[in-house]
PQR file of N, CA, C, O and H, with PARSE charges and radii, in Angstrom:
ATOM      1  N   UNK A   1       0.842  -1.192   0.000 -0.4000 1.5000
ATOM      2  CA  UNK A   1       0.000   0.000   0.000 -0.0000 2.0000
ATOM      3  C   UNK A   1       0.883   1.250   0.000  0.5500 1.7000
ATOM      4  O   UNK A   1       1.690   1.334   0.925 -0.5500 1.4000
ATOM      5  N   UNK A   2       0.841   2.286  -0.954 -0.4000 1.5000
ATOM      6  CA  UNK A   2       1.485   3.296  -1.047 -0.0000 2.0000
ATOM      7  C   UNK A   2       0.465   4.315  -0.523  0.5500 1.7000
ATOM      8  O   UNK A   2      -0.708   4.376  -0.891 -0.5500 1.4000
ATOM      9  H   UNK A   2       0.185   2.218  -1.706  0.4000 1.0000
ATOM     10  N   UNK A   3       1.034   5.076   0.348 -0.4000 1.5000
ATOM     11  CA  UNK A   3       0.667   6.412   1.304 -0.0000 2.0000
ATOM     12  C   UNK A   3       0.761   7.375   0.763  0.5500 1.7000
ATOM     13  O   UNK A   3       1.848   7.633   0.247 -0.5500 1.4000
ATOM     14  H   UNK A   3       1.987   5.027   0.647  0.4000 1.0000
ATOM     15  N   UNK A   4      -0.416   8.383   0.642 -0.4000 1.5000
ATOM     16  CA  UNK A   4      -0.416   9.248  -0.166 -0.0000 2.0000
ATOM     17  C   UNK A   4      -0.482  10.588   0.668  0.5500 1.7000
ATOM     18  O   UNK A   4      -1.333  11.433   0.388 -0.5500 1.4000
ATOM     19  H   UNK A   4      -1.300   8.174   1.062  0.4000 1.0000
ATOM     20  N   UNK A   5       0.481  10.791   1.762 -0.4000 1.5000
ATOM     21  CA  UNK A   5       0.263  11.705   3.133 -0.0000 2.0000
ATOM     22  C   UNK A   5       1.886  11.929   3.337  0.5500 1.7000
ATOM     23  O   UNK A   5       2.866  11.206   3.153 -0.5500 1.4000
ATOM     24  H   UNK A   5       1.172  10.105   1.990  0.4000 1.0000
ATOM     25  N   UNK A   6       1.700  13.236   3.789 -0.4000 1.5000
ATOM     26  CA  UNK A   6       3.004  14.200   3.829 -0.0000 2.0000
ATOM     27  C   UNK A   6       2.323  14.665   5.705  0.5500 1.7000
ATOM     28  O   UNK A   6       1.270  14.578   6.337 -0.5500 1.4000
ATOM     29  H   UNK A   6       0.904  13.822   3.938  0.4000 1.0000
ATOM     30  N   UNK A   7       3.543  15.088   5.884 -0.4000 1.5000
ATOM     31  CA  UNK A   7       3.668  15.549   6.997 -0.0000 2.0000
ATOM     32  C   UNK A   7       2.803  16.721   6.938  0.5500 1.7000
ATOM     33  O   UNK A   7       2.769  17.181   5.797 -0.5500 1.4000
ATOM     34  H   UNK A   7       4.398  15.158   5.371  0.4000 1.0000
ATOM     35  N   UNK A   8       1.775  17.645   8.156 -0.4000 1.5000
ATOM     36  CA  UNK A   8       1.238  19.136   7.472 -0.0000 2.0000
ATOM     37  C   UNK A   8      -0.142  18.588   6.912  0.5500 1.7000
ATOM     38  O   UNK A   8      -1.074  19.359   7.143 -0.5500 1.4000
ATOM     39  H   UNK A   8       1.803  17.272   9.083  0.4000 1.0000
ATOM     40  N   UNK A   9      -0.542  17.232   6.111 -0.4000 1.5000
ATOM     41  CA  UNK A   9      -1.714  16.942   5.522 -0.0000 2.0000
ATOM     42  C   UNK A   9      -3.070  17.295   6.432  0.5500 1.7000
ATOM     43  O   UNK A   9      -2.728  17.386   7.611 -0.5500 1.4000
ATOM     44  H   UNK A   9       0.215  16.605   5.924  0.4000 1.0000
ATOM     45  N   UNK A  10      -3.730  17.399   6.351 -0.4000 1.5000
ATOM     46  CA  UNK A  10      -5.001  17.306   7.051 -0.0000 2.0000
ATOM     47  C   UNK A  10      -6.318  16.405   6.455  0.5500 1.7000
ATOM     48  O   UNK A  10      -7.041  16.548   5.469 -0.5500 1.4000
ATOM     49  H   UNK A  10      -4.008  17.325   5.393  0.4000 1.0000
ATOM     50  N   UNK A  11      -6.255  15.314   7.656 -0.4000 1.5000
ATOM     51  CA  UNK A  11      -7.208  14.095   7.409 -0.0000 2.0000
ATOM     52  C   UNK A  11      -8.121  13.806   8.326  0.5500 1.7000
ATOM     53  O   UNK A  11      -8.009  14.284   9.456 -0.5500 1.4000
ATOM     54  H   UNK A  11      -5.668  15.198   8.457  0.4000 1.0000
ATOM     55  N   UNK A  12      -9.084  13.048   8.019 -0.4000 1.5000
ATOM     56  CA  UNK A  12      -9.671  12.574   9.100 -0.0000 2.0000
ATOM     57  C   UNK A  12     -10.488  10.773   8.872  0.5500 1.7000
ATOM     58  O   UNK A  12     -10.488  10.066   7.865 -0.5500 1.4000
ATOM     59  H   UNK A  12      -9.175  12.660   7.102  0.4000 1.0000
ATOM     60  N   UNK A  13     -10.938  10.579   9.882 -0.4000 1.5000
ATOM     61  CA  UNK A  13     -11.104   8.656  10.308 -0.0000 2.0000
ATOM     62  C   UNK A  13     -12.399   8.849   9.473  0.5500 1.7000
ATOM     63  O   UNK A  13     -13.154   9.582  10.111 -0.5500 1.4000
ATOM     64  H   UNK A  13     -10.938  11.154  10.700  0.4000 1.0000
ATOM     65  N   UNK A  14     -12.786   8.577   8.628 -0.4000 1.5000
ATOM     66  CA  UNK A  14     -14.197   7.696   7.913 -0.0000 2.0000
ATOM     67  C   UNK A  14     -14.682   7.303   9.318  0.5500 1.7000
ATOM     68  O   UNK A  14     -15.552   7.992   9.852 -0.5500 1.4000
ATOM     69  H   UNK A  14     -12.173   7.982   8.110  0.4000 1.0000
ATOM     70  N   UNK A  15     -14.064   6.018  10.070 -0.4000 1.5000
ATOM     71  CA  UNK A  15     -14.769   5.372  10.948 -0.0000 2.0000
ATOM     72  C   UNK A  15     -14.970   5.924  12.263  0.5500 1.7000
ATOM     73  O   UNK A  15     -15.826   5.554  13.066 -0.5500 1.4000
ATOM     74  H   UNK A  15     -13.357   5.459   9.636  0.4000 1.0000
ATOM     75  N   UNK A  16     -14.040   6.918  12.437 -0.4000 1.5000
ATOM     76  CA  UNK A  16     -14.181   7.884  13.798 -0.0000 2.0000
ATOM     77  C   UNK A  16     -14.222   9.239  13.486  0.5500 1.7000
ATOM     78  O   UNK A  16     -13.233   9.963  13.599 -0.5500 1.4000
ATOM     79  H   UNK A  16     -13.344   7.218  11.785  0.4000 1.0000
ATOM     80  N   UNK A  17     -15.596   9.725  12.996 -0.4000 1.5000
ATOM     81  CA  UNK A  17     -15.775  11.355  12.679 -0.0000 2.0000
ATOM     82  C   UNK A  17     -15.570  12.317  13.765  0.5500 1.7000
ATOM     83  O   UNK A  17     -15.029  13.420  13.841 -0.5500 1.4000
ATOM     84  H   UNK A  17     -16.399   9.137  12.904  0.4000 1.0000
ATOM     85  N   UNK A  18     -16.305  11.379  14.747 -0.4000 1.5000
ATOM     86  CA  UNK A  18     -16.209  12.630  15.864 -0.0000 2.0000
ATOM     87  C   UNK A  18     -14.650  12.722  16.516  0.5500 1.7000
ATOM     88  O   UNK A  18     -14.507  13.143  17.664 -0.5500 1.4000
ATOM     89  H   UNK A  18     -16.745  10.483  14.685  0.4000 1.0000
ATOM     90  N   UNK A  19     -13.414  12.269  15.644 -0.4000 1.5000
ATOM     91  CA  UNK A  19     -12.552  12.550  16.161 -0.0000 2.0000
ATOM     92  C   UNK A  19     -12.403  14.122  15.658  0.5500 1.7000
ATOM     93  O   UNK A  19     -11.800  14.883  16.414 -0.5500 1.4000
ATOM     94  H   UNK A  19     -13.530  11.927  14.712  0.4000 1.0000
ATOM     95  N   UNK A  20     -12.732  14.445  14.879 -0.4000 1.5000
ATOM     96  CA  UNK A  20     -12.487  15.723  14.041 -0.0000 2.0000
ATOM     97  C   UNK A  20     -11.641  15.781  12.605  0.5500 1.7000
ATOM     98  O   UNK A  20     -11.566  15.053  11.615 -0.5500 1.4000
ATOM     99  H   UNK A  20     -13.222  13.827  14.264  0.4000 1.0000
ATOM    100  N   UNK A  21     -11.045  17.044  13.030 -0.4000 1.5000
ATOM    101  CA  UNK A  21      -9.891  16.838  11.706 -0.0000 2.0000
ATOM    102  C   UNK A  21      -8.790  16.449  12.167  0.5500 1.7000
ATOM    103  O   UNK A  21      -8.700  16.486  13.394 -0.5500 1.4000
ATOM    104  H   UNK A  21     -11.107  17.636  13.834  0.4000 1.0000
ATOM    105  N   UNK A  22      -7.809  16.042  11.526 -0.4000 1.5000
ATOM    106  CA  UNK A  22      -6.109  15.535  12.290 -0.0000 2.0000
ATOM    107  C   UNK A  22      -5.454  16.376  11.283  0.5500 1.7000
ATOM    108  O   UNK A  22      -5.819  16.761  10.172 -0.5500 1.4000
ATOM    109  H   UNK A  22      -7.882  16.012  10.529  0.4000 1.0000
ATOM    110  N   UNK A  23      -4.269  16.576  12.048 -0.4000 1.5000
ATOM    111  CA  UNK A  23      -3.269  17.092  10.874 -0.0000 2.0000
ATOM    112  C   UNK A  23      -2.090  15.909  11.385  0.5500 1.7000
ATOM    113  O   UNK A  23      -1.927  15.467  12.522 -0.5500 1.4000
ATOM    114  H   UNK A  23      -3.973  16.262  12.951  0.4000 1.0000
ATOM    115  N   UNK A  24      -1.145  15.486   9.793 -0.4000 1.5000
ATOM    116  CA  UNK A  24      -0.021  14.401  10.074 -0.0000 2.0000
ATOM    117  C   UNK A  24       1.020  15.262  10.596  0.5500 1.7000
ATOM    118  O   UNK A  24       1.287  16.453  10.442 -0.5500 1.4000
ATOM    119  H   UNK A  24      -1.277  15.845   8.869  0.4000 1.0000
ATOM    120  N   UNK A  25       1.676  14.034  11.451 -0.4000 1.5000
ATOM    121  CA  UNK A  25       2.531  15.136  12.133 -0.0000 2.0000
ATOM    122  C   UNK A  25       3.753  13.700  11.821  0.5500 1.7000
ATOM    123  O   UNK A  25       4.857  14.231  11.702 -0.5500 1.4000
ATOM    124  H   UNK A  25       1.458  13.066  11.576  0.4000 1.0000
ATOM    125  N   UNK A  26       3.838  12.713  11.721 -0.4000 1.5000
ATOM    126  CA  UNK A  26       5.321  11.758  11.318 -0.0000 2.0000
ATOM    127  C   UNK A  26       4.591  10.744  10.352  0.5500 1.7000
ATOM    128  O   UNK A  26       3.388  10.652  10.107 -0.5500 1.4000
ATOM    129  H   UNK A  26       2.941  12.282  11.818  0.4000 1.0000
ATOM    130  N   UNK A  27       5.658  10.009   9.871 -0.4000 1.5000
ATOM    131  CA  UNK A  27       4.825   8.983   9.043 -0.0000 2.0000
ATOM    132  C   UNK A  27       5.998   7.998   9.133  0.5500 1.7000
ATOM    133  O   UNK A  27       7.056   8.397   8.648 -0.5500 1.4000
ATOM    134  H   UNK A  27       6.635  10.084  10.069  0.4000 1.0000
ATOM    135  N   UNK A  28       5.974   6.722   9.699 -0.4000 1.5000
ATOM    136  CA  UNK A  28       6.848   5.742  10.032 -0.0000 2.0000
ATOM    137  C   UNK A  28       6.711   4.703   9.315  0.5500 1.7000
ATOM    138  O   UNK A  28       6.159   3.925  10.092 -0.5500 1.4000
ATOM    139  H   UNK A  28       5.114   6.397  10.093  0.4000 1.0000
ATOM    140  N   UNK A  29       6.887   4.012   8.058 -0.4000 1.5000
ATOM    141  CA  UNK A  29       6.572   2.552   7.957 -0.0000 2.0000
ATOM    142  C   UNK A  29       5.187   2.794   7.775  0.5500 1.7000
ATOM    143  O   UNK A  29       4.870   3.841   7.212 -0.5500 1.4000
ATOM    144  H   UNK A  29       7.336   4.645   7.427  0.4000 1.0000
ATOM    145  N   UNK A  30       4.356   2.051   8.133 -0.4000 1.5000
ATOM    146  CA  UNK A  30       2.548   2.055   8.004 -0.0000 2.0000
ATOM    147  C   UNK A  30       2.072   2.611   9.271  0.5500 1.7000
ATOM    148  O   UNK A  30       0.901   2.591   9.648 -0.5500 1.4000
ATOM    149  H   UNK A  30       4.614   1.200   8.591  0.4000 1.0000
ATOM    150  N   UNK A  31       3.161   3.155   9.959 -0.4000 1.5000
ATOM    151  CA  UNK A  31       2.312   3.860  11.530 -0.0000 2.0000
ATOM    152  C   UNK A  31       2.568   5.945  11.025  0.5500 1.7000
ATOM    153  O   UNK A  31       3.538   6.682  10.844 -0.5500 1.4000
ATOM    154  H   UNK A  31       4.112   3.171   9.653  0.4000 1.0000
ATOM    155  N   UNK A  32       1.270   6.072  10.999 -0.4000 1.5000
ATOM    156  CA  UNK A  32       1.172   7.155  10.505 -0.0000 2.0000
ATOM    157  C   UNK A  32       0.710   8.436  12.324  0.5500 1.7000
ATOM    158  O   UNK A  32      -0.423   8.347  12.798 -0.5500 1.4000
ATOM    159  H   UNK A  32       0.483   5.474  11.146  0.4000 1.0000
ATOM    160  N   UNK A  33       1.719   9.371  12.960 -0.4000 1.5000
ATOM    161  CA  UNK A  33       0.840   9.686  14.056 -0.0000 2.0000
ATOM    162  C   UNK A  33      -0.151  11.090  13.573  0.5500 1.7000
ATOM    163  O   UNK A  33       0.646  11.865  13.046 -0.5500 1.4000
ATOM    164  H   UNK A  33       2.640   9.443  12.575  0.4000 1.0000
ATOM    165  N   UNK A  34      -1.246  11.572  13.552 -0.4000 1.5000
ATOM    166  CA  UNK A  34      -2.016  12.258  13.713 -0.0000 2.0000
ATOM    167  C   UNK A  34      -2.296  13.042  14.974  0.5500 1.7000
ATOM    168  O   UNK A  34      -1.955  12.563  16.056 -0.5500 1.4000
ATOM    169  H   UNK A  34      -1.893  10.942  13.981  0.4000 1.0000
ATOM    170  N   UNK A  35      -2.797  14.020  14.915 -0.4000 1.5000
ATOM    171  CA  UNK A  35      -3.372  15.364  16.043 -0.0000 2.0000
ATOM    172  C   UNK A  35      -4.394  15.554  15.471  0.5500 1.7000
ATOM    173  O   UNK A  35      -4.529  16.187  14.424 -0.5500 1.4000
ATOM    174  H   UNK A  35      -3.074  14.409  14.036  0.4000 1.0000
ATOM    175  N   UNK A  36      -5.719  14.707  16.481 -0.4000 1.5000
ATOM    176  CA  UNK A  36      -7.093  15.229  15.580 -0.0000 2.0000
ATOM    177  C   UNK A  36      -7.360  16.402  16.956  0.5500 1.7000
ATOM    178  O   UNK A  36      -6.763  16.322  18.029 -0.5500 1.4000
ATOM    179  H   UNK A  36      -5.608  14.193  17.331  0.4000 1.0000
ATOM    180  N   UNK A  37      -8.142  17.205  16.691 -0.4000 1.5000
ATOM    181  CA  UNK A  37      -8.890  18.047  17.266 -0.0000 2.0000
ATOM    182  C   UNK A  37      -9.412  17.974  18.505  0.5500 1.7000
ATOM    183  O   UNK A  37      -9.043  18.739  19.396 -0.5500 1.4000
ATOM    184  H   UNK A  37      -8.627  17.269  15.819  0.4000 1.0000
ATOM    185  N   UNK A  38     -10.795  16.561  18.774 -0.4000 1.5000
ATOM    186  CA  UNK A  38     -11.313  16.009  19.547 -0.0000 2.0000
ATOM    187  C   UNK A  38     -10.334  15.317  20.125  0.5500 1.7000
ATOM    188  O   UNK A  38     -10.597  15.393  21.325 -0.5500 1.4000
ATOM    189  H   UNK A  38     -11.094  15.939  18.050  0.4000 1.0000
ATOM    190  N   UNK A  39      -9.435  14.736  20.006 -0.4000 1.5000
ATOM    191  CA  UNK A  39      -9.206  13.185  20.915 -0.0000 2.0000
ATOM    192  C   UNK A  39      -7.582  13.115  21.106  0.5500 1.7000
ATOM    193  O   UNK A  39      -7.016  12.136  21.594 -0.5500 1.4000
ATOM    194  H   UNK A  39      -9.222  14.675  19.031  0.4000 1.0000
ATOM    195  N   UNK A  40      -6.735  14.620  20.527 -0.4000 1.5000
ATOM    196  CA  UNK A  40      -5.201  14.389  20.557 -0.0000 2.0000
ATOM    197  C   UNK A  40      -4.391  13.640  19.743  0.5500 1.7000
ATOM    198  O   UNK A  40      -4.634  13.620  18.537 -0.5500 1.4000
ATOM    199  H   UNK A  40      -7.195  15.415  20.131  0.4000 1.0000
ATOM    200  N   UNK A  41      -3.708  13.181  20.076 -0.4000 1.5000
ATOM    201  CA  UNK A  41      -2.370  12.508  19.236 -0.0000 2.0000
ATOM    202  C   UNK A  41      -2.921  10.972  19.470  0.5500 1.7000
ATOM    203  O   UNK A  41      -3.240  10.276  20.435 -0.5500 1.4000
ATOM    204  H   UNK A  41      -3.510  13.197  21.056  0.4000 1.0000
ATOM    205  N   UNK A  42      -2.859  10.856  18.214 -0.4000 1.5000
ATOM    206  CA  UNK A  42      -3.079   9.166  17.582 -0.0000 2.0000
ATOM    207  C   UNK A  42      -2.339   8.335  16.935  0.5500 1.7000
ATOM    208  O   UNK A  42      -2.552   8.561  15.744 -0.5500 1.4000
ATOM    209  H   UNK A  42      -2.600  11.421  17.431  0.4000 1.0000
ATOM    210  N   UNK A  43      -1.412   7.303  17.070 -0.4000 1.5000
ATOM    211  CA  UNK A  43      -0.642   6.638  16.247 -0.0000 2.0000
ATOM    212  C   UNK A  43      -1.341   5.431  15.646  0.5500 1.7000
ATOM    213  O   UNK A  43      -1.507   4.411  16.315 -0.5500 1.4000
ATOM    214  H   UNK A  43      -1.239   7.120  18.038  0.4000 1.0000
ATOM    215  N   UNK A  44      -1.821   5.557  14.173 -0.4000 1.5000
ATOM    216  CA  UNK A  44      -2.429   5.228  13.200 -0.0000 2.0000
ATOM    217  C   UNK A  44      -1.708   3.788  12.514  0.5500 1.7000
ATOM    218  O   UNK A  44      -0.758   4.031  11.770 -0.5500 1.4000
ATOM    219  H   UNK A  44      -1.686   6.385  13.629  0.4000 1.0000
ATOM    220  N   UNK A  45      -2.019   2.512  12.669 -0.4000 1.5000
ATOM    221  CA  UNK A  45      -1.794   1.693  12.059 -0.0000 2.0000
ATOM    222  C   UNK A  45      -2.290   1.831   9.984  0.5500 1.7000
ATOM    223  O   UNK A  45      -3.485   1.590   9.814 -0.5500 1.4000
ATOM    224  H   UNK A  45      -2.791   2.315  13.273  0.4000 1.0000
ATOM    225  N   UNK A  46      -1.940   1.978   9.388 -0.4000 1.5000
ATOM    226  CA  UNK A  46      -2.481   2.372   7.580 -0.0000 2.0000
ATOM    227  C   UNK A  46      -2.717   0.837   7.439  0.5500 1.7000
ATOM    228  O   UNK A  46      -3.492   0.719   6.490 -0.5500 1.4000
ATOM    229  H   UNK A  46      -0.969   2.174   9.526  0.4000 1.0000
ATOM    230  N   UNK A  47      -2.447  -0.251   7.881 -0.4000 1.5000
ATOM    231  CA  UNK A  47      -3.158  -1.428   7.525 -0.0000 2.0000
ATOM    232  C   UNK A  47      -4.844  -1.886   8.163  0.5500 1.7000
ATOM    233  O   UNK A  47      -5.523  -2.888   7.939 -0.5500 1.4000
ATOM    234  H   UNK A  47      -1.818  -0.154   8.652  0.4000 1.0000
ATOM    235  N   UNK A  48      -5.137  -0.536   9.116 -0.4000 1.5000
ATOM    236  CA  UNK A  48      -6.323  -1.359  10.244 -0.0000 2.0000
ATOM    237  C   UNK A  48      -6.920  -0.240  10.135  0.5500 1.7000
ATOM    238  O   UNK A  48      -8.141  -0.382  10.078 -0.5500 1.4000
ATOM    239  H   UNK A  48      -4.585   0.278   9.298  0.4000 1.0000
ATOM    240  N   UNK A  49      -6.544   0.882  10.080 -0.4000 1.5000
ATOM    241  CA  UNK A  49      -7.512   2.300   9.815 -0.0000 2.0000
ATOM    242  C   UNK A  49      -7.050   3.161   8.575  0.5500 1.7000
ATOM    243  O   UNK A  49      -5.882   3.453   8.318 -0.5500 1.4000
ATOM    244  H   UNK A  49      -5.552   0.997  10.126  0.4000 1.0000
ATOM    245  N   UNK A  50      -8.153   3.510   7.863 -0.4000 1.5000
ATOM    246  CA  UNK A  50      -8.204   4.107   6.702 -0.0000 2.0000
ATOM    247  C   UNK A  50      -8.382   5.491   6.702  0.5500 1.7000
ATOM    248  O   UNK A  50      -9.552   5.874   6.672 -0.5500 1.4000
ATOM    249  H   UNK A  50      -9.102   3.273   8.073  0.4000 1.0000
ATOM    250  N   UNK A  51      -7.421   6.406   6.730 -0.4000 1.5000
ATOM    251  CA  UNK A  51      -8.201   7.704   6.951 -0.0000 2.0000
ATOM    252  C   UNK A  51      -8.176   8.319   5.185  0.5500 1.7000
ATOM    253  O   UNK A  51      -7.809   7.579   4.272 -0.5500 1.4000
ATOM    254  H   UNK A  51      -6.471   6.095   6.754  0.4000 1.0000
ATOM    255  N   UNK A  52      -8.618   9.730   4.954 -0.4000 1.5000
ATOM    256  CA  UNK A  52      -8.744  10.138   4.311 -0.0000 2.0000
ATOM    257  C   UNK A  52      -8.336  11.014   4.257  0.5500 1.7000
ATOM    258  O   UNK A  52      -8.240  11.608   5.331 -0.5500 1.4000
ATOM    259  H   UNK A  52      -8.916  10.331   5.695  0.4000 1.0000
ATOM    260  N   UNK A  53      -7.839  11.677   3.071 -0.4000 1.5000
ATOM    261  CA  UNK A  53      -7.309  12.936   2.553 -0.0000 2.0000
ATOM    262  C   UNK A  53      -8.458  14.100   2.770  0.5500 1.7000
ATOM    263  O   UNK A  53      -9.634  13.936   2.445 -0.5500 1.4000
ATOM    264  H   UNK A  53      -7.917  11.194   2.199  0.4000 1.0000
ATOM    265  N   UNK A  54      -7.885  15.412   3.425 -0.4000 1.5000
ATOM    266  CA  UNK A  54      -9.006  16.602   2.937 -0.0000 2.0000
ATOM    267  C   UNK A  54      -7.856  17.231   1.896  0.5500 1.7000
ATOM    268  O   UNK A  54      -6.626  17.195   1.873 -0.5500 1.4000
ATOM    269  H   UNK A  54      -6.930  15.545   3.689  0.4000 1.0000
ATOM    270  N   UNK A  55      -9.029  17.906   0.929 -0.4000 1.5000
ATOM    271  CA  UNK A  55      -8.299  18.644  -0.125 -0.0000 2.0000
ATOM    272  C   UNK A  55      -8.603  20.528   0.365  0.5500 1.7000
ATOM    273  O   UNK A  55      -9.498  21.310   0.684 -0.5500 1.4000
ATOM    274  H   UNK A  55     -10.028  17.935   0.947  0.4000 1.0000
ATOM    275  N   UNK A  56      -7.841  20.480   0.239 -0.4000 1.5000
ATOM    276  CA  UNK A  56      -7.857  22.344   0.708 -0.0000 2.0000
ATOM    277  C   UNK A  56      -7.713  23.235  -0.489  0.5500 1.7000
ATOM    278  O   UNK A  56      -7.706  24.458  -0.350 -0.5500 1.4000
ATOM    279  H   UNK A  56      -7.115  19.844  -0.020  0.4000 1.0000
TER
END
């Protein structure tokens, strides 16, 4: 699976909306960490959660 997320991106969980928006803040291997809004810093497995691109 190729990652289509830069550091600075702003995304958010399909499956967890009410996390808010995240912005990427590292991207390791398939562990991607996020800062959503609602819920803080998240370290994102890209094989088990799918987030999505916002386009600005």
């Amino acid at each position: 699976m190729i990652l289509d997320f830069e550091p600075g991106d702003k995304v958010y969980n399909p499956s967890n909306k009410e996390w808010g928006i995240g912005q990427v803040q590292s991207i390791i291997k398939e562990k991607i960490t996020v800062n959503f809004q609602n819920v803080g810093k998240k370290v994102i497995n890209s094989n088990n959660i799918e987030l999505k691109k916002i386009d600005e």
